[in-house]
TITORLO-341313 format. One record per residue: residue number from 0; residue in three letters; chain; x, y, z of N, C-alpha, C, CB in turn. Coordinates in steps of 0.05 Angstrom, whole numbers, plus 5000, padded with zeros to 4 digits. Glycine has a CB too. Layout:
i  aa  ch  n.c1  n.c2  n.c3  ca.c1  ca.c2  ca.c3  c.c1  c.c2  c.c3  cb.c1  cb.c2  cb.c3
NUM  ALA  A  X  Y  Z  X  Y  Z  X  Y  Z  X  Y  Z
...
END
This chain:
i  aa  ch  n.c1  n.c2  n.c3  ca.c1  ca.c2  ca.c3  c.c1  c.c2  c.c3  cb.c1  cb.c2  cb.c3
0  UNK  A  8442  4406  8231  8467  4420  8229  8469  4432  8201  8491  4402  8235
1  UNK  A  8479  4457  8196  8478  4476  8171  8504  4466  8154  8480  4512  8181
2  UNK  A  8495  4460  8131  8527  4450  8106  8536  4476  8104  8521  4435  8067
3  UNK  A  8562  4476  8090  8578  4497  8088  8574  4499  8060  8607  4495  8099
4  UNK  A  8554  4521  8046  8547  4515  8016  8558  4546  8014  8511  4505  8006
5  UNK  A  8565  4545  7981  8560  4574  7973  8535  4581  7962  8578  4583  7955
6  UNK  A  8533  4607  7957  8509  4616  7952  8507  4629  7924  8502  4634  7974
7  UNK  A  8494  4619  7899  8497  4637  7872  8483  4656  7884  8484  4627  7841
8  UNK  A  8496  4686  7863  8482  4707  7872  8492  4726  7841  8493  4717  7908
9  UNK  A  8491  4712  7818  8503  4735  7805  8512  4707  7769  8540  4756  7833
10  UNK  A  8498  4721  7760  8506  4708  7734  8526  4720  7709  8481  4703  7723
11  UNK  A  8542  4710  7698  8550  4726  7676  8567  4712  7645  8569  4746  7691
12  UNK  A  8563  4723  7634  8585  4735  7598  8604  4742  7606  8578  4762  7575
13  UNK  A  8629  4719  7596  8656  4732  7584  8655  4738  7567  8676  4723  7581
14  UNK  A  8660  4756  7552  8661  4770  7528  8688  4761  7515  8659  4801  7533
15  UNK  A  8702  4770  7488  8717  4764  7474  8732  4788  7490  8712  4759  7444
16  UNK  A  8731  4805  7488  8757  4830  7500  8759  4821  7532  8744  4872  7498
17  UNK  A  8750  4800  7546  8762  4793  7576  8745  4803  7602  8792  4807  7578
18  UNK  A  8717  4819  7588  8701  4826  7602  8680  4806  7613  8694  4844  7591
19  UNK  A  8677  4812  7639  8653  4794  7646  8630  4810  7654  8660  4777  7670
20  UNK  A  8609  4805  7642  8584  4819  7647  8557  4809  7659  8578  4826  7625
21  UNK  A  8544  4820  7676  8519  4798  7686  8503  4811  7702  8527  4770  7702
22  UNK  A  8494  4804  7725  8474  4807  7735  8485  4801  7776  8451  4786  7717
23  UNK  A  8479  4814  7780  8483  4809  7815  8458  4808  7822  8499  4833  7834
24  UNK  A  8444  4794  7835  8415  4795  7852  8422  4780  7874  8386  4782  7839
25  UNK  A  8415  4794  7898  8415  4786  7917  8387  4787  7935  8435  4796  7924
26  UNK  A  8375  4782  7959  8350  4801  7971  8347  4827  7964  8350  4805  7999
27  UNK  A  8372  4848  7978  8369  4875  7964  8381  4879  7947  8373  4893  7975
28  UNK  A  8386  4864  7932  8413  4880  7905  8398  4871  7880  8456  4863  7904
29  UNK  A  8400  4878  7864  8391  4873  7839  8405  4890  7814  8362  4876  7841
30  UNK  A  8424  4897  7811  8445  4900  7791  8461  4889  7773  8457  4906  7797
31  UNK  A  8458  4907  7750  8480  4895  7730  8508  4913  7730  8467  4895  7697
32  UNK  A  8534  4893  7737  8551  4900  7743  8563  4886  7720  8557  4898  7768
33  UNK  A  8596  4893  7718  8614  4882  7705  8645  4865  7724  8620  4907  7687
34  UNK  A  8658  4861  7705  8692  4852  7712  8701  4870  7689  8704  4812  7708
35  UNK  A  8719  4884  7693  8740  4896  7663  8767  4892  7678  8735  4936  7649
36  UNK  A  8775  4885  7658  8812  4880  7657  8822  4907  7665  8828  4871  7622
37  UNK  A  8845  4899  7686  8854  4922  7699  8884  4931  7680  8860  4915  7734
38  UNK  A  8878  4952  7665  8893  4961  7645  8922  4971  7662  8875  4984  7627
39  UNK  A  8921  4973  7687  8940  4995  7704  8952  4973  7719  8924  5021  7726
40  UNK  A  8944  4947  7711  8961  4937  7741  8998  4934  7722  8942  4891  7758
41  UNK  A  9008  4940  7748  9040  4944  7745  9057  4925  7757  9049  4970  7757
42  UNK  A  9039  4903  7783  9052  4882  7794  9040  4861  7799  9062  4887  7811
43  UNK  A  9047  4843  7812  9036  4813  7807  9012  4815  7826  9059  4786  7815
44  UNK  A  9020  4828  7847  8998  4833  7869  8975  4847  7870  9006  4841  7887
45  UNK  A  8982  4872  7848  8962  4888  7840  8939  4872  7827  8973  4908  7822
46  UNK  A  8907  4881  7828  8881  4864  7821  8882  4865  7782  8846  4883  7839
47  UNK  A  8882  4846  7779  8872  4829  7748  8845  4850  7736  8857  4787  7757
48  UNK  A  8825  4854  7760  8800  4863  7742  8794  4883  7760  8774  4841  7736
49  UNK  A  8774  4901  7748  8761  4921  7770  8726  4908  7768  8766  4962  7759
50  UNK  A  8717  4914  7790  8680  4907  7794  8668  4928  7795  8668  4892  7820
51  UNK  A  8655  4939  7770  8642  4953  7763  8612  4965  7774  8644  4945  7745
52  UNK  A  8600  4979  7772  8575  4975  7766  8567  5004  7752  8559  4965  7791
53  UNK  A  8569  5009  7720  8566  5032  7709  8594  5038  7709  8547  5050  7723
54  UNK  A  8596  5066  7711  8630  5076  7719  8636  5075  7740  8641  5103  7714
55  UNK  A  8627  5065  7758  8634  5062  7794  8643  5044  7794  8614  5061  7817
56  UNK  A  8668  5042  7806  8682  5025  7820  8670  5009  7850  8703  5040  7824
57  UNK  A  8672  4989  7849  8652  4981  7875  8664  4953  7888  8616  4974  7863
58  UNK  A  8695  4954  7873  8711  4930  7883  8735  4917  7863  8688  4906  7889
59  UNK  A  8746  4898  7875  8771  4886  7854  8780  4865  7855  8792  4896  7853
60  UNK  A  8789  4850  7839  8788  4815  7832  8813  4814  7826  8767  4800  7806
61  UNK  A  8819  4785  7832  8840  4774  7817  8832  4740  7806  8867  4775  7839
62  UNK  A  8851  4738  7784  8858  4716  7772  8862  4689  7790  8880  4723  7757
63  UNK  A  8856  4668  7799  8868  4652  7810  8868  4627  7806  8864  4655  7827
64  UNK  A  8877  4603  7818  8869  4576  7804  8880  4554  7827  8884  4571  7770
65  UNK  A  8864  4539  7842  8869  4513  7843  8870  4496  7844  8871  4509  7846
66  UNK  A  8871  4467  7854  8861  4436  7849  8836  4430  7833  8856  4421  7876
67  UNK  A  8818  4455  7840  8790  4460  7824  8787  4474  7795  8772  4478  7841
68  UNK  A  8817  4488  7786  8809  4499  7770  8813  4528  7766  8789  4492  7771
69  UNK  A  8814  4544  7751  8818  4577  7749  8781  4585  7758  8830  4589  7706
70  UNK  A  8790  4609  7774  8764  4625  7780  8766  4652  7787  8749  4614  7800
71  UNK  A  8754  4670  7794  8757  4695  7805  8754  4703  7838  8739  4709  7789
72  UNK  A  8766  4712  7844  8778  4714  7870  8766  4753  7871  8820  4703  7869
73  UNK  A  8740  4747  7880  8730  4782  7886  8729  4796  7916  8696  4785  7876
74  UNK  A  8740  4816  7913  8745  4840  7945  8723  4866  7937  8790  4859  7949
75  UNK  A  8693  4864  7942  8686  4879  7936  8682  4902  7956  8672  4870  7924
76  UNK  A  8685  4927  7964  8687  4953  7968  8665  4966  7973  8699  4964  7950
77  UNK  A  8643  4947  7964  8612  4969  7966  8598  4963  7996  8582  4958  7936
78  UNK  A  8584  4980  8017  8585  4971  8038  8557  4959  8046  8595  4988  8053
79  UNK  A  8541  4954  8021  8517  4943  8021  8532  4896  8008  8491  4970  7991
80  UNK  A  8553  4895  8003  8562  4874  8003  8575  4857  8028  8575  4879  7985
81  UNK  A  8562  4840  8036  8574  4822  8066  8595  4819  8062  8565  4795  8075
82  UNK  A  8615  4823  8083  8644  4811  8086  8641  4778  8084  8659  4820  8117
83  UNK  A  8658  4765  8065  8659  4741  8066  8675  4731  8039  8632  4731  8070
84  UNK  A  8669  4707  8028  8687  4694  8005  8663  4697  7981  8700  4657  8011
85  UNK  A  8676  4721  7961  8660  4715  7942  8679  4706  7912  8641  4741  7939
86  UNK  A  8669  4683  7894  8681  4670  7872  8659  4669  7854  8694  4642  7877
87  UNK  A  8679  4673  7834  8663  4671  7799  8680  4651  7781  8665  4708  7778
88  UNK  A  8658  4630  7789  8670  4604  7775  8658  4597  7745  8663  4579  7795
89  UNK  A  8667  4585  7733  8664  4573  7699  8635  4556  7707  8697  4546  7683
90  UNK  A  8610  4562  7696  8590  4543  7691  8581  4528  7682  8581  4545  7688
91  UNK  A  8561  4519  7673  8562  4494  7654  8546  4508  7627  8545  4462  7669
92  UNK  A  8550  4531  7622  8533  4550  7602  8559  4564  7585  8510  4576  7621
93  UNK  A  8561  4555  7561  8576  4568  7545  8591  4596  7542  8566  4566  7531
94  UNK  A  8612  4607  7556  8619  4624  7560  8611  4633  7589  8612  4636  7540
95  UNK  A  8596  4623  7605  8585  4627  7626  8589  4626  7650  8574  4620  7626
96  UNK  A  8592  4647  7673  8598  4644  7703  8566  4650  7729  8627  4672  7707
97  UNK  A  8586  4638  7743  8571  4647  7769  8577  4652  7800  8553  4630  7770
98  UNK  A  8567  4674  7798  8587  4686  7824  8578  4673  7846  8585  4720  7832
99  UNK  A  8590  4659  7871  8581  4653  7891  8587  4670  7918  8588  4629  7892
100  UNK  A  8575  4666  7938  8585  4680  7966  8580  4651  7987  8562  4714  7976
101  UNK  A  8603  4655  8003  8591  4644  8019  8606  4658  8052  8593  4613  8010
102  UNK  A  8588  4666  8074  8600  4680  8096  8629  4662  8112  8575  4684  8118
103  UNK  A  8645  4680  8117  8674  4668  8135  8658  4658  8167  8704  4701  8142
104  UNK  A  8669  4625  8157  8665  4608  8188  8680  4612  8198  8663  4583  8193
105  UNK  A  8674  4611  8232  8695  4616  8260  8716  4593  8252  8679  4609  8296
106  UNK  A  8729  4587  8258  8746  4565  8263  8739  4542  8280  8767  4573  8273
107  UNK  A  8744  4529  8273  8736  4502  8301  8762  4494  8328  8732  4462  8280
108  UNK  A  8748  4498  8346  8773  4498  8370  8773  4459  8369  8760  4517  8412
109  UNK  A  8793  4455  8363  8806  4436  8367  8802  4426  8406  8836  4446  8355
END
């Protein structure tokens, strides 16, 4: 029977100005993308960061935190990225994250 794991797929630098910088590799992906602080957001709901890659926009994050801790909460937009739960959690590397994915399970019928 298959565990419900996430999957690293993406390493990175917070920077001092709030940027996160790193690396996405996946099978086909192999990019360096960013996080930059979303200078425009105007409401609580509006996204915390934009997901970069170069000047392209390719998705958007928010701030979040619970029982586990603060992490990033990413909706990325590019259509070479699987629908599913992707997070950029605090590592055990100084200044350091790592993005995980892991695909949305069915539900279990009761």
């Amino acid at each position: 029977m298959a565990k419900n794991y996430a999957l690293p797929i993406g390493t990175f630098i917070k920077g001092e100005n709030g940027v996160y910088k790193g690396q996405l590799e996946t099978l086909a992906i192999k990019a360096n993308v960013s996080f930059i602080p979303n200078d425009d957001k105007q409401k609580d709901n509006h996204p915390d960061l934009i997901f970069m890659h170069g000047e392209r926009e390719i998705g958007v994050a928010w701030n979040r935190e619970d029982d586990r801790g603060q992490f990033v909460s990413l909706s990325p937009e590019e259509p070479s990225l699987t629908p599913g739960v992707y997070t950029l959690v605090k590592s055990g590397v100084e200044k350091g994250y790592t993005l995980y994915f892991r695909k949305y399970m069915a539900k279990k019928k009761a």
